[in-house]
N, CA, C and O atoms as a printed pandas DataFrame, in Angstrom:
     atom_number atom_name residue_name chain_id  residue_number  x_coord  y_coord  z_coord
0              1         N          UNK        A               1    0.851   -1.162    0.000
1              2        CA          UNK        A               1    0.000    0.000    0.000
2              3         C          UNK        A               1    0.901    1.229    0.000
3              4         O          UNK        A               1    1.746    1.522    0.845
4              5         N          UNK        A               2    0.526    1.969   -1.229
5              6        CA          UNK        A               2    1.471    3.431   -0.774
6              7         C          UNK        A               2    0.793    4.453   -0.316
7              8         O          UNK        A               2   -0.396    4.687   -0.534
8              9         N          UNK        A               3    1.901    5.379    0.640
9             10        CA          UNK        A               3    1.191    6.226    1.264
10            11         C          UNK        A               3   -0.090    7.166    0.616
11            12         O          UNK        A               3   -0.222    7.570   -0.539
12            13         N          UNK        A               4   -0.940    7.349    1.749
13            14        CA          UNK        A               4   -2.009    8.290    1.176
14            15         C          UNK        A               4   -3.347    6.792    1.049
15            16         O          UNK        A               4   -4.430    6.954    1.611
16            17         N          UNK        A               5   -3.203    6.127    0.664
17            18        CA          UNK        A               5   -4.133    5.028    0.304
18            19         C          UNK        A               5   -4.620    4.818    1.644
19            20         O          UNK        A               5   -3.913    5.294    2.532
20            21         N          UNK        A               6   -5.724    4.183    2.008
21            22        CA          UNK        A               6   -6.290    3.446    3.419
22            23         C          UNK        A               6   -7.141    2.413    2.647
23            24         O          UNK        A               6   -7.467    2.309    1.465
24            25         N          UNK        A               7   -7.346    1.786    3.611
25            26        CA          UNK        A               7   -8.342    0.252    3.717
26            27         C          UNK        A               7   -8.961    0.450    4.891
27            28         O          UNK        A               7   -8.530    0.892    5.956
28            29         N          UNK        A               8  -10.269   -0.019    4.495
29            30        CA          UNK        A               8  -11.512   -0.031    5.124
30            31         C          UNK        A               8  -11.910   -1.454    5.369
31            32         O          UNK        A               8  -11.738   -2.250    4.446
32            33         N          UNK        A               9  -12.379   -1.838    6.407
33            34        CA          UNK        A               9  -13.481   -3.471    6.033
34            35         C          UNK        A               9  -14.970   -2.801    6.202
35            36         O          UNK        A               9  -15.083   -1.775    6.873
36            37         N          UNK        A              10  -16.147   -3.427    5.557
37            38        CA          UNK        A              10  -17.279   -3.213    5.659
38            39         C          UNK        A              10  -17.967   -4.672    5.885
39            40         O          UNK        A              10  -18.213   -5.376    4.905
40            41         N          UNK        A              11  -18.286   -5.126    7.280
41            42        CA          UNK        A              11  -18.902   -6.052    7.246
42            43         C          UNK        A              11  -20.458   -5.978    7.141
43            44         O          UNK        A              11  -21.147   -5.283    7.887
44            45         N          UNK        A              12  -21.077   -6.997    5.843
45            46        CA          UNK        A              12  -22.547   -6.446    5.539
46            47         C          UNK        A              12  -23.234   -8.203    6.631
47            48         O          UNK        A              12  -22.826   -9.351    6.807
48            49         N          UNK        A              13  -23.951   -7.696    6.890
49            50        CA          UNK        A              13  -24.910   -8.417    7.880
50            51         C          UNK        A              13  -25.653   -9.389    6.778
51            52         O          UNK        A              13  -25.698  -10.616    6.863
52            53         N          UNK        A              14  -26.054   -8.831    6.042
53            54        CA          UNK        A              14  -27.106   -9.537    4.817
54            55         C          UNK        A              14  -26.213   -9.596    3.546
55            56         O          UNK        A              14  -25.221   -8.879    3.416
56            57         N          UNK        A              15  -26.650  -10.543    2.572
57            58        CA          UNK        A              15  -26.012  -10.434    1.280
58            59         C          UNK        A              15  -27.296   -9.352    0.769
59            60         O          UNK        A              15  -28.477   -9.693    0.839
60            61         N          UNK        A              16  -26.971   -8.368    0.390
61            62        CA          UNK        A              16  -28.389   -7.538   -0.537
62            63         C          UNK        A              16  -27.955   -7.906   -2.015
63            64         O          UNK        A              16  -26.910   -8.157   -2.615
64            65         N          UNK        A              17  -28.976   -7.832   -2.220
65            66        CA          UNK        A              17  -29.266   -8.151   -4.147
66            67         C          UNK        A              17  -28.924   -6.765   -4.468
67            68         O          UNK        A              17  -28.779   -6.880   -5.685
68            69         N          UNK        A              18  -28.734   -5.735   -4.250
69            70        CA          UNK        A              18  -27.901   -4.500   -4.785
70            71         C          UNK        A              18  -27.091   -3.773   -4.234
71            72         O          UNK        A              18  -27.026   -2.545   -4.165
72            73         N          UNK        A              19  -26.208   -4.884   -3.675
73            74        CA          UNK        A              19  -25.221   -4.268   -3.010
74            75         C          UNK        A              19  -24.024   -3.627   -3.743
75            76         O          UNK        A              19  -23.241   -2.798   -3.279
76            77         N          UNK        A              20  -24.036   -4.224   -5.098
77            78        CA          UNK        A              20  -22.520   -3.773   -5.972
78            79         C          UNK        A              20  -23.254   -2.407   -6.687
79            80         O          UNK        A              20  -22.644   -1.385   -7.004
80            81         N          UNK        A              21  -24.808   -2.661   -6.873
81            82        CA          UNK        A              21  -25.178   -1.003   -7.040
82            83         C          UNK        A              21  -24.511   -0.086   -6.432
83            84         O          UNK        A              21  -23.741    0.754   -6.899
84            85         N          UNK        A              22  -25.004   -0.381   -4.819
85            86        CA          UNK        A              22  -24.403    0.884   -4.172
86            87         C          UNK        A              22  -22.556    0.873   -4.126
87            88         O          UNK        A              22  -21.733    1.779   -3.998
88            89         N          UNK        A              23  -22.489    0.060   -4.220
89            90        CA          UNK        A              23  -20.744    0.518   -4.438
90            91         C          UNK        A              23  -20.665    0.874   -5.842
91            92         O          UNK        A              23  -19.454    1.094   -5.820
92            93         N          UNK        A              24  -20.898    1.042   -6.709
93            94        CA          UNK        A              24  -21.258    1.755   -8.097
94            95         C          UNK        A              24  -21.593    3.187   -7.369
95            96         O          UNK        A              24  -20.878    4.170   -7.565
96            97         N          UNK        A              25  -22.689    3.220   -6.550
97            98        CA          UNK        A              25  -23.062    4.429   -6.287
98            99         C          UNK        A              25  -22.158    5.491   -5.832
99           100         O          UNK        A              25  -22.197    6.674   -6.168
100          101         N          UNK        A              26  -21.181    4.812   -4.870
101          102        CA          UNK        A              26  -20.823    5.241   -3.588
102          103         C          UNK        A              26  -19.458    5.901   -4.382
103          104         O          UNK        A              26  -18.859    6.910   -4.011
104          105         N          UNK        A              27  -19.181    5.195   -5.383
105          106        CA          UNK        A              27  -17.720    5.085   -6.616
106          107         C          UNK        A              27  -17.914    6.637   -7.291
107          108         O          UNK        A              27  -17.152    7.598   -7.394
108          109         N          UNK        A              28  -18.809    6.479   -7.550
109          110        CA          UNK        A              28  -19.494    7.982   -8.029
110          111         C          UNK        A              28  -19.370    9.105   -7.522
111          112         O          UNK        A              28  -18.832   10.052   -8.096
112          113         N          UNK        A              29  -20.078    9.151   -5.851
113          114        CA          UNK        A              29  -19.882   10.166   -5.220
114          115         C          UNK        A              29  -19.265   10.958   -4.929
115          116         O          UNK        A              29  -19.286   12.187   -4.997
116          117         N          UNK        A              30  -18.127    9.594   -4.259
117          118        CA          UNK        A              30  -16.972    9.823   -3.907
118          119         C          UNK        A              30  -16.129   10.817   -4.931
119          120         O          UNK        A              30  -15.767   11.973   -4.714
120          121         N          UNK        A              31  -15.945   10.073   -6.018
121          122        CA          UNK        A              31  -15.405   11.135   -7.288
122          123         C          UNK        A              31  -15.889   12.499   -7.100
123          124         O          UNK        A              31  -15.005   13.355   -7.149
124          125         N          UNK        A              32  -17.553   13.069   -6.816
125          126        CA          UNK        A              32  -18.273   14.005   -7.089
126          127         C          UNK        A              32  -17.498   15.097   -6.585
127          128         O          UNK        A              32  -17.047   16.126   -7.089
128          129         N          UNK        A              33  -17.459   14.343   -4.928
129          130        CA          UNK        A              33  -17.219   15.368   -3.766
130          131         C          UNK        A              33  -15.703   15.565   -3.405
131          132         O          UNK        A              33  -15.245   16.706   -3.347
132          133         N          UNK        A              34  -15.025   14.612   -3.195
133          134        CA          UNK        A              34  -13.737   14.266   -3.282
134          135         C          UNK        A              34  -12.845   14.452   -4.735
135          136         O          UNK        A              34  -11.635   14.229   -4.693
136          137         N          UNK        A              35  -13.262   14.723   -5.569
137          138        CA          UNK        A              35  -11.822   14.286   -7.007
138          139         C          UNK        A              35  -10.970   13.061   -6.984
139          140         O          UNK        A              35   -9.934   13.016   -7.648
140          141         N          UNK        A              36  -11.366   12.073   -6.248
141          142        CA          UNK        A              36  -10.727   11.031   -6.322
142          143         C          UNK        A              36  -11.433    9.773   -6.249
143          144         O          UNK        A              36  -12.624    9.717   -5.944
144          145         N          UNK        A              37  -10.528    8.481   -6.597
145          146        CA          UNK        A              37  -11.441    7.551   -6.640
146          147         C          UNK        A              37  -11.770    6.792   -5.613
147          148         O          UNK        A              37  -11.302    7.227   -4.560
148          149         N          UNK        A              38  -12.458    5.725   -5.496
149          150        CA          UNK        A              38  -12.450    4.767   -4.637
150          151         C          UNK        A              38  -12.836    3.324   -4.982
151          152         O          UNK        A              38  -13.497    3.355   -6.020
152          153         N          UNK        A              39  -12.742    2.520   -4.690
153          154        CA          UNK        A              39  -12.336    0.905   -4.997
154          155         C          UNK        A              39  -12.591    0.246   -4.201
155          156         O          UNK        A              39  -12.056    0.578   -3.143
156          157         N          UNK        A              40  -13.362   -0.847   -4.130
157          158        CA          UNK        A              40  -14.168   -2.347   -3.587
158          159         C          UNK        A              40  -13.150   -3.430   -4.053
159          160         O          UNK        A              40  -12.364   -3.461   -5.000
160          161         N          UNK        A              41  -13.446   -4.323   -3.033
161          162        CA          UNK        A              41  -12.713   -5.746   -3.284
162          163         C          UNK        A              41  -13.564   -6.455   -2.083
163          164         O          UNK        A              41  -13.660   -6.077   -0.915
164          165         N          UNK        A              42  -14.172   -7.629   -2.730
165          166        CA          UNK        A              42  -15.122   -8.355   -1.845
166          167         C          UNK        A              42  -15.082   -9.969   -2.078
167          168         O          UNK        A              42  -15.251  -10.487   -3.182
168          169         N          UNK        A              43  -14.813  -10.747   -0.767
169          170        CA          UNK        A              43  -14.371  -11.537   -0.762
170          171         C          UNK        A              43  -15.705  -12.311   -0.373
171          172         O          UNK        A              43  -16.679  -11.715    0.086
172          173         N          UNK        A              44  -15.672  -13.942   -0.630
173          174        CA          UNK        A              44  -16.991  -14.994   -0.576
174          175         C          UNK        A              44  -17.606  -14.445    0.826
175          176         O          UNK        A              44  -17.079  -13.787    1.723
176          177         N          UNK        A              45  -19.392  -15.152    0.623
177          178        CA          UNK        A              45  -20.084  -14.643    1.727
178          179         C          UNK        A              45  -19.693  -15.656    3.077
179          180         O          UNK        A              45  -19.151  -16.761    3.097
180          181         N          UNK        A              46  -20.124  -14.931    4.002
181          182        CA          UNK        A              46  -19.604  -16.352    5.261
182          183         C          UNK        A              46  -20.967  -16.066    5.738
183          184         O          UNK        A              46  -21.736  -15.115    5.603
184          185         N          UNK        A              47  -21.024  -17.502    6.499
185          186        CA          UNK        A              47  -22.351  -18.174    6.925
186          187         C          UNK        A              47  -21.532  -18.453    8.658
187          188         O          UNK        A              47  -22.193  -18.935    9.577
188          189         N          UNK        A              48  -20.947  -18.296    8.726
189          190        CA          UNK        A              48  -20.106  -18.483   10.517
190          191         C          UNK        A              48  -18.872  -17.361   10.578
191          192         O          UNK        A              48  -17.951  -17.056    9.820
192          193         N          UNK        A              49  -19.377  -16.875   11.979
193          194        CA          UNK        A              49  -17.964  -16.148   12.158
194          195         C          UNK        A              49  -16.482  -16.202   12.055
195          196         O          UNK        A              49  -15.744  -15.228   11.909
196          197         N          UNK        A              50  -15.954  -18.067   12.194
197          198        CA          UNK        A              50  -14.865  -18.097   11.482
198          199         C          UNK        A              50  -14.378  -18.355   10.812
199          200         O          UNK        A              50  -13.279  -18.876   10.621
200          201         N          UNK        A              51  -15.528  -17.851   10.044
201          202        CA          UNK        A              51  -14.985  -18.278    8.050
202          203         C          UNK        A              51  -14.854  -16.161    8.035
203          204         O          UNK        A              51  -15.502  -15.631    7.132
204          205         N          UNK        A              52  -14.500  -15.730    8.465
205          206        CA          UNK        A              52  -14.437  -13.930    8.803
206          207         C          UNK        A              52  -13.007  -13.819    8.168
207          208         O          UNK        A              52  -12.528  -13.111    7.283
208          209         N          UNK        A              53  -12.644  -14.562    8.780
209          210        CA          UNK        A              53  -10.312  -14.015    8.754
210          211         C          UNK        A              53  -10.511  -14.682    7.189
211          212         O          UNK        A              53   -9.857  -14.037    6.370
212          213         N          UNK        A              54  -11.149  -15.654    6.681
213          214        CA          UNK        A              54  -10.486  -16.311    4.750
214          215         C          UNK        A              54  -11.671  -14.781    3.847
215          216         O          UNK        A              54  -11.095  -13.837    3.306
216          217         N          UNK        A              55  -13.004  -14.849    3.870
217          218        CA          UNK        A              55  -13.448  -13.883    3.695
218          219         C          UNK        A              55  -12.548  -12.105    3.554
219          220         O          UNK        A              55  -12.678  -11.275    2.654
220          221         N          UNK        A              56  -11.807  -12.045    4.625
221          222        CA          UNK        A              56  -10.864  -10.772    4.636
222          223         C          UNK        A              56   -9.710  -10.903    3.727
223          224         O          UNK        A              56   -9.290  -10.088    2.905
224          225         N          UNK        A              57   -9.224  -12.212    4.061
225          226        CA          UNK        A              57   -8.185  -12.630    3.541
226          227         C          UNK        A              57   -7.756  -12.489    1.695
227          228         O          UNK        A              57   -6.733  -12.276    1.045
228          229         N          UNK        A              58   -9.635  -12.828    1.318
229          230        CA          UNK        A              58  -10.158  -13.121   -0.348
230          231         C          UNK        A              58  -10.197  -11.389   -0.776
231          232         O          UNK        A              58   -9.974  -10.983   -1.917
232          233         N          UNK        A              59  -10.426  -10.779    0.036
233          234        CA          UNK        A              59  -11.418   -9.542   -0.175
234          235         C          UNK        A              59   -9.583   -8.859   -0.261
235          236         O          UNK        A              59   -9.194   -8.538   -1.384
236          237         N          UNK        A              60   -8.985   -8.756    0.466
237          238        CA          UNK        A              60   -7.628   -8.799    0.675
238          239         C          UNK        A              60   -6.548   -8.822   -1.161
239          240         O          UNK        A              60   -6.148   -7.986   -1.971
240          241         N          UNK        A              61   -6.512  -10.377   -0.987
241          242        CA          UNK        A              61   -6.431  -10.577   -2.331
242          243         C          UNK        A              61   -6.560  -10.115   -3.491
243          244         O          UNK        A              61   -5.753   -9.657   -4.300
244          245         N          UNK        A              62   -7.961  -10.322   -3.504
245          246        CA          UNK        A              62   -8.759   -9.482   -4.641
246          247         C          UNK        A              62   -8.444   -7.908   -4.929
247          248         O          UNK        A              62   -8.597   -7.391   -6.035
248          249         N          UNK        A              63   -8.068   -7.354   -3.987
249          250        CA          UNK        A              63   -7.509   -5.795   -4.148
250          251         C          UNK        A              63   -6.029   -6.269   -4.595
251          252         O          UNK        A              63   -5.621   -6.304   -5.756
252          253         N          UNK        A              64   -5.467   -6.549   -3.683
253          254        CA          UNK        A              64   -4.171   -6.283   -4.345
254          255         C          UNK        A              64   -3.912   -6.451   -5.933
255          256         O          UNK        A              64   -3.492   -5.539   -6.645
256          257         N          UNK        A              65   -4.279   -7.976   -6.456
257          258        CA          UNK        A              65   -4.767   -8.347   -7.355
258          259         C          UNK        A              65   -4.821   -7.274   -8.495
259          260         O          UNK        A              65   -4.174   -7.041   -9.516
260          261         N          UNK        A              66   -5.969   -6.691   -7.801
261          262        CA          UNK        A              66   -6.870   -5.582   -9.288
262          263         C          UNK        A              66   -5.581   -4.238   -9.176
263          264         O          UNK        A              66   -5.263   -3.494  -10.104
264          265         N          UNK        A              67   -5.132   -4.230   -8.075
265          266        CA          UNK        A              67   -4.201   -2.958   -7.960
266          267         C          UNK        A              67   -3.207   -3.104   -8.646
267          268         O          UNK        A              67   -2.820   -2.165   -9.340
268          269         N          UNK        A              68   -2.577   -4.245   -8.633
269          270        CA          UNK        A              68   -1.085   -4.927   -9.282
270          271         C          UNK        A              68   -1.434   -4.446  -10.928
271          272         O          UNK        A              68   -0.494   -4.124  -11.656
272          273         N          UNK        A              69   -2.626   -4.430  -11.358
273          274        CA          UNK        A              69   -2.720   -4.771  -12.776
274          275         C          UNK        A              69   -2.266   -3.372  -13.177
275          276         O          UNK        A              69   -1.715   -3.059  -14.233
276          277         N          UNK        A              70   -2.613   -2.532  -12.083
277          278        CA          UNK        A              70   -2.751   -0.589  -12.471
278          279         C          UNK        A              70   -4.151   -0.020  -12.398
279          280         O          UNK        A              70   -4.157    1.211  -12.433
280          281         N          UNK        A              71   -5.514   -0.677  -12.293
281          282        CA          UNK        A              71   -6.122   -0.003  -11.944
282          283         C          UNK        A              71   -6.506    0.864  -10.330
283          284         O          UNK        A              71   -6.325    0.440   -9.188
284          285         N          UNK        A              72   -6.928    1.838  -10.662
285          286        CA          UNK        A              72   -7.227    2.608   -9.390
286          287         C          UNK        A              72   -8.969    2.981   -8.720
287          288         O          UNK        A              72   -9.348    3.442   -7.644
288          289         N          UNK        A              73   -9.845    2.421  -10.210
289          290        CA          UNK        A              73  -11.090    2.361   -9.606
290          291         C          UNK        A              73  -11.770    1.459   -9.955
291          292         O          UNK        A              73  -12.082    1.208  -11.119
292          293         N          UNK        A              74  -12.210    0.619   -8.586
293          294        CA          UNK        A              74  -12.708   -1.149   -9.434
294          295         C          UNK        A              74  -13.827   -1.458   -8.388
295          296         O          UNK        A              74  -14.177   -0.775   -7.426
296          297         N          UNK        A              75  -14.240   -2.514   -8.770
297          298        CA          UNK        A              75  -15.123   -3.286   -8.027
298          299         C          UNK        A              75  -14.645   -4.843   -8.241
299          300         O          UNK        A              75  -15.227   -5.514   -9.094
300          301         N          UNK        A              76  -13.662   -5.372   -7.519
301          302        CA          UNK        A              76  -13.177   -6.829   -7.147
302          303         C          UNK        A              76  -14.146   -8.165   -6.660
303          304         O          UNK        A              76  -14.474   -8.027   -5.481
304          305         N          UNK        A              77  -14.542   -9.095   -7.117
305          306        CA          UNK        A              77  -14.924  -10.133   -6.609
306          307         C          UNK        A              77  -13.901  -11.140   -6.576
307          308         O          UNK        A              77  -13.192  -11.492   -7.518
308          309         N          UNK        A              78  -13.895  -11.632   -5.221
309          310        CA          UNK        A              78  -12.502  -12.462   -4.960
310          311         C          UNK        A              78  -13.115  -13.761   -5.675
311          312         O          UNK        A              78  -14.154  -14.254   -5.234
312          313         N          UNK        A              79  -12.264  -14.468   -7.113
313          314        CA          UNK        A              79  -12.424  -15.208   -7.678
314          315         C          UNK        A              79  -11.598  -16.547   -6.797
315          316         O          UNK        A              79  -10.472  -16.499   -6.303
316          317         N          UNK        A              80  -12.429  -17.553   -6.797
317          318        CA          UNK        A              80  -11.701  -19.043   -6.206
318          319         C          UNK        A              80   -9.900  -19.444   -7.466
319          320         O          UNK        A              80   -9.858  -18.896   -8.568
320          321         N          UNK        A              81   -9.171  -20.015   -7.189
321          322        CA          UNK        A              81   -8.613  -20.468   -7.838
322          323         C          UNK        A              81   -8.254  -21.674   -8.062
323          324         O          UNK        A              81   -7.721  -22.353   -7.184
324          325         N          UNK        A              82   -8.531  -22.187   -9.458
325          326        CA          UNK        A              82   -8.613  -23.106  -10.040
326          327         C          UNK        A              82   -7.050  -24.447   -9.433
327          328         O          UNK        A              82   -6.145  -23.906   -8.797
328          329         N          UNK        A              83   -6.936  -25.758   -9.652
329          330        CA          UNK        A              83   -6.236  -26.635   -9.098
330          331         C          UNK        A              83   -5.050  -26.160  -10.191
331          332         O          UNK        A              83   -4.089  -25.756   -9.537
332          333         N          UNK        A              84   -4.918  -26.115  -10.927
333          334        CA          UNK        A              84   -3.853  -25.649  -11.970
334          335         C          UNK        A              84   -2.909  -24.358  -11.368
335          336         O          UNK        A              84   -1.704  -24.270  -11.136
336          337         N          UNK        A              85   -3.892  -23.528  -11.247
337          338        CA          UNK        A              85   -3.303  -22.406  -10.688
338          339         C          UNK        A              85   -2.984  -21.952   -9.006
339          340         O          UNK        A              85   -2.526  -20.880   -8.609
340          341         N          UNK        A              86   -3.371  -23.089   -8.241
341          342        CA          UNK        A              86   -2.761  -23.517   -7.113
342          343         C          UNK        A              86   -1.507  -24.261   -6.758
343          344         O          UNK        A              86   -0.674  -23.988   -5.894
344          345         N          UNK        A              87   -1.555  -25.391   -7.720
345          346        CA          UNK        A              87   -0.328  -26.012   -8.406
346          347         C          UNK        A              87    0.861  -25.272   -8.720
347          348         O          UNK        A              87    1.998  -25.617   -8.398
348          349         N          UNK        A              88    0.461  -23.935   -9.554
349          350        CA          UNK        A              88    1.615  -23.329   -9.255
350          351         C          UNK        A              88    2.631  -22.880   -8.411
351          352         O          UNK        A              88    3.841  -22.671   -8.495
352          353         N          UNK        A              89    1.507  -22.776   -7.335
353          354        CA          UNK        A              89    2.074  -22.030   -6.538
354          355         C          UNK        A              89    3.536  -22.945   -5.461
355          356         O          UNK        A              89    4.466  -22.658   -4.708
356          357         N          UNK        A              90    3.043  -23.816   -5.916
357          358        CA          UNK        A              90    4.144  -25.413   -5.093
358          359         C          UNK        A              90    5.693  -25.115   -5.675
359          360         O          UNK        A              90    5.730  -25.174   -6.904
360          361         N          UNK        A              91    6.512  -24.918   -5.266
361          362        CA          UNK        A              91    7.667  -24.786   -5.761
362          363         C          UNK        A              91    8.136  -25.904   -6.276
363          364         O          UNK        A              91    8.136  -26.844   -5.482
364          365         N          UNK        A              92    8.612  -26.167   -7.531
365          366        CA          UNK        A              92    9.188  -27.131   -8.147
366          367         C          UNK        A              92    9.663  -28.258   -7.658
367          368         O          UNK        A              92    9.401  -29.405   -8.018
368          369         N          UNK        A              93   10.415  -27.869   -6.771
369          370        CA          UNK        A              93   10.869  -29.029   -6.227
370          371         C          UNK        A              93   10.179  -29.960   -5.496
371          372         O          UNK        A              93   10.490  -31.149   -5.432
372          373         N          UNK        A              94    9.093  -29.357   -4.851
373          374        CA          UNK        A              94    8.602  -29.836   -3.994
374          375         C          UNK        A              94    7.330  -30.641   -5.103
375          376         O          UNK        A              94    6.597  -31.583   -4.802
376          377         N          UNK        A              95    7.392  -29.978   -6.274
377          378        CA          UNK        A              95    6.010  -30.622   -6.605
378          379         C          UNK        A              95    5.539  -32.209   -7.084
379          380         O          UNK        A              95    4.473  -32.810   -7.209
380          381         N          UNK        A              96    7.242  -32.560   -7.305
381          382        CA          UNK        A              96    7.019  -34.228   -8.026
382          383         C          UNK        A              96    6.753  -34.886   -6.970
383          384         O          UNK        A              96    5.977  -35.801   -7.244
384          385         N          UNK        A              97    7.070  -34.851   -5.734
385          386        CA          UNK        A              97    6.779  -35.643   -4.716
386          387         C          UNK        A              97    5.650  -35.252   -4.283
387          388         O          UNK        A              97    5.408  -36.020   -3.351
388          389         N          UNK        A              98    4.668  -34.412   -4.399
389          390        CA          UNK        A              98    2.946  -34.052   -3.982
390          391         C          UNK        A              98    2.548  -34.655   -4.473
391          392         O          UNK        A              98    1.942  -35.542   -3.872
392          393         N          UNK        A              99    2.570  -34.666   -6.327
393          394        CA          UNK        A              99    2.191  -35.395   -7.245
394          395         C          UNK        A              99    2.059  -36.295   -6.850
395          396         O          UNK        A              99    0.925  -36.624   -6.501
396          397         N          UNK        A             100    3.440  -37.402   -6.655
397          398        CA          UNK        A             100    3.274  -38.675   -6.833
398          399         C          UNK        A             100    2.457  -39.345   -4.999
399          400         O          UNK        A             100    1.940  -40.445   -4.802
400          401         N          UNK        A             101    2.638  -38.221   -4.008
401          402        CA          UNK        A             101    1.950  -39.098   -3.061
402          403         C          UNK        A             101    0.629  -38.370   -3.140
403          404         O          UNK        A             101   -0.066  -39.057   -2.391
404          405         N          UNK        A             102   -0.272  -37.229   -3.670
405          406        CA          UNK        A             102   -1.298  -36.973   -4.013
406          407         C          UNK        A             102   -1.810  -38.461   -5.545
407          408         O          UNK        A             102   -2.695  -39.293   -5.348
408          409         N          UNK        A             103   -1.341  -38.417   -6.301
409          410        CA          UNK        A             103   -1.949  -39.308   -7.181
410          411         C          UNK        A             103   -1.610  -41.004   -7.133
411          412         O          UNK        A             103   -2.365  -41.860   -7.592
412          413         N          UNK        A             104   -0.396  -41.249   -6.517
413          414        CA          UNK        A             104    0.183  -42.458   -6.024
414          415         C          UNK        A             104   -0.234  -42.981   -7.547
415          416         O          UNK        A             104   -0.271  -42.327   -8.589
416          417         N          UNK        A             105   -0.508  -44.251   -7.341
417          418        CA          UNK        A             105    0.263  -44.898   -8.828
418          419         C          UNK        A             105   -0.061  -44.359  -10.420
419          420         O          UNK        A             105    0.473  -44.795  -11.440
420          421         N          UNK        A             106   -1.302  -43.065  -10.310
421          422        CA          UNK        A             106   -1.291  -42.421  -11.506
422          423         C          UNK        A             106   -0.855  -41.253  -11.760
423          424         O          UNK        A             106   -1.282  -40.478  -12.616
424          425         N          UNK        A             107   -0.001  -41.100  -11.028
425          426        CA          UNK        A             107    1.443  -40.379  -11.141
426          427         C          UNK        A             107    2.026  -40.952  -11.936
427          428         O          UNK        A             107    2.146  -40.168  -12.877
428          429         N          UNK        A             108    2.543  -41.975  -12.201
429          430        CA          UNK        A             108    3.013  -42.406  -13.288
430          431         C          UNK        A             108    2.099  -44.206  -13.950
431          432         O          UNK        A             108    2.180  -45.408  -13.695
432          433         N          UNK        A             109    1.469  -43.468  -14.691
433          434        CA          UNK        A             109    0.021  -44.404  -15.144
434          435         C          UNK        A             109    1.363  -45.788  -15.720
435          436         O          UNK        A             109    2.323  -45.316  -16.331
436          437         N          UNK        A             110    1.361  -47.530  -15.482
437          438        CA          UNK        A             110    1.721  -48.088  -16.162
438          439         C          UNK        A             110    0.822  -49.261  -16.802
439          440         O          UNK        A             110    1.352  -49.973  -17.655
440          441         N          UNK        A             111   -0.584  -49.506  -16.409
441          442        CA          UNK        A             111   -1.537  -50.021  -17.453
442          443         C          UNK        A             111   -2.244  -49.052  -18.130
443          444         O          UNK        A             111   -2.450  -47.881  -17.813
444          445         N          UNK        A             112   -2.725  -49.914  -19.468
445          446        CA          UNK        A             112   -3.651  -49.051  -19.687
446          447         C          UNK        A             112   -4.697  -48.209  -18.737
447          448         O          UNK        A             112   -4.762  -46.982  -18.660
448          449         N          UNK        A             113   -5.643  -49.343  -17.906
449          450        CA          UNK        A             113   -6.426  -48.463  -17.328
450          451         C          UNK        A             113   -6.526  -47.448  -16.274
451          452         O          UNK        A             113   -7.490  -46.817  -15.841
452          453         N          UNK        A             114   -4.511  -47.458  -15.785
453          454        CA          UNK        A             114   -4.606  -46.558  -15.338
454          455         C          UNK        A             114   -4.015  -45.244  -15.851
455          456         O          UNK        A             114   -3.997  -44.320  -15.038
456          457         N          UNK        A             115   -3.335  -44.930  -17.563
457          458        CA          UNK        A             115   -3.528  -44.014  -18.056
458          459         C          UNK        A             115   -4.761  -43.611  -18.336
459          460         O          UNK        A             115   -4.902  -42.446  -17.965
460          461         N          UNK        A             116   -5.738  -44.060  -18.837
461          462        CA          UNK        A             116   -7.468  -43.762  -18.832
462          463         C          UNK        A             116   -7.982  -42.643  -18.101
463          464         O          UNK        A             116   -8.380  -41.580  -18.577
464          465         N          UNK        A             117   -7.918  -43.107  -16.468
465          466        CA          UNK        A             117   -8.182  -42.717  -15.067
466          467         C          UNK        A             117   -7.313  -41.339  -15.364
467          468         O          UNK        A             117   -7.768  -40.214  -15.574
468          469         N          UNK        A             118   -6.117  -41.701  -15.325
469          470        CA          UNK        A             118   -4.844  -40.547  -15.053
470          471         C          UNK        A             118   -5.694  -39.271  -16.363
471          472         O          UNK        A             118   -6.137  -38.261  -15.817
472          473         N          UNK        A             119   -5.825  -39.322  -17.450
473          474        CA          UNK        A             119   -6.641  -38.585  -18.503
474          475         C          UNK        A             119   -7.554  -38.010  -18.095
475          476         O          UNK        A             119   -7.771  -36.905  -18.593
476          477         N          UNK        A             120   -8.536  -38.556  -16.938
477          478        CA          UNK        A             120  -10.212  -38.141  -16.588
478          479         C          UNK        A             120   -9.823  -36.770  -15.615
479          480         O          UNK        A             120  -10.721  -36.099  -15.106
């Protein structure tokens, strides 16, 4: 975060069906009255209080995320990430041995039916 910037949390009680309206709205205003922008990043809904800290965590994410790219006025939905792109994140070295004790013998498929399986 560089100076001058702040972060806010807004915890909403309800999911509202127009809630990204009003942050549309609020995006607006802000500009009106202020000359500057302002920016949302909102992470999955939680149904228990300690699903609160991954929720912050997504919402978290999701800003930095949209910030890294260069924008400065957004509305973020913290997207899940896919097994591929989690995978990445495993450092090389470490990853042939996940592999092979995550997939155990179709890690390296040697019947047919278990290249098949290993394909699905």
């Amino acid at each position: 975060m560089s100076p001058g910037n702040h972060r806010f949390t807004i915890l909403l009680l309800t999911n509202h069906q127009y809630y990204l309206d009003y942050c549309k709205y609020l995006q607006k205003e802000y500009k009106k009255l202020f000359n500057s922008t302002l920016s949302f990043s909102i992470g999955n809904e939680v149904t228990e209080f300690s699903q609160l800290p991954l929720s912050y965590f997504e919402a978290n994410e999701a800003f930095d995320h949209k910030s890294e790219s260069g924008e400065v006025r957004f509305i973020e939905l913290y997207k899940s990430k896919s097994v591929e792109e989690l995978l990445q994140l495993i450092p090389a070295i470490k990853l042939k041995p996940f592999i092979t004790y995550t997939l155990g013998s179709l890690a390296y498929p040697k019947t047919t039916k278990e290249k098949e399986l290993k394909k699905l």
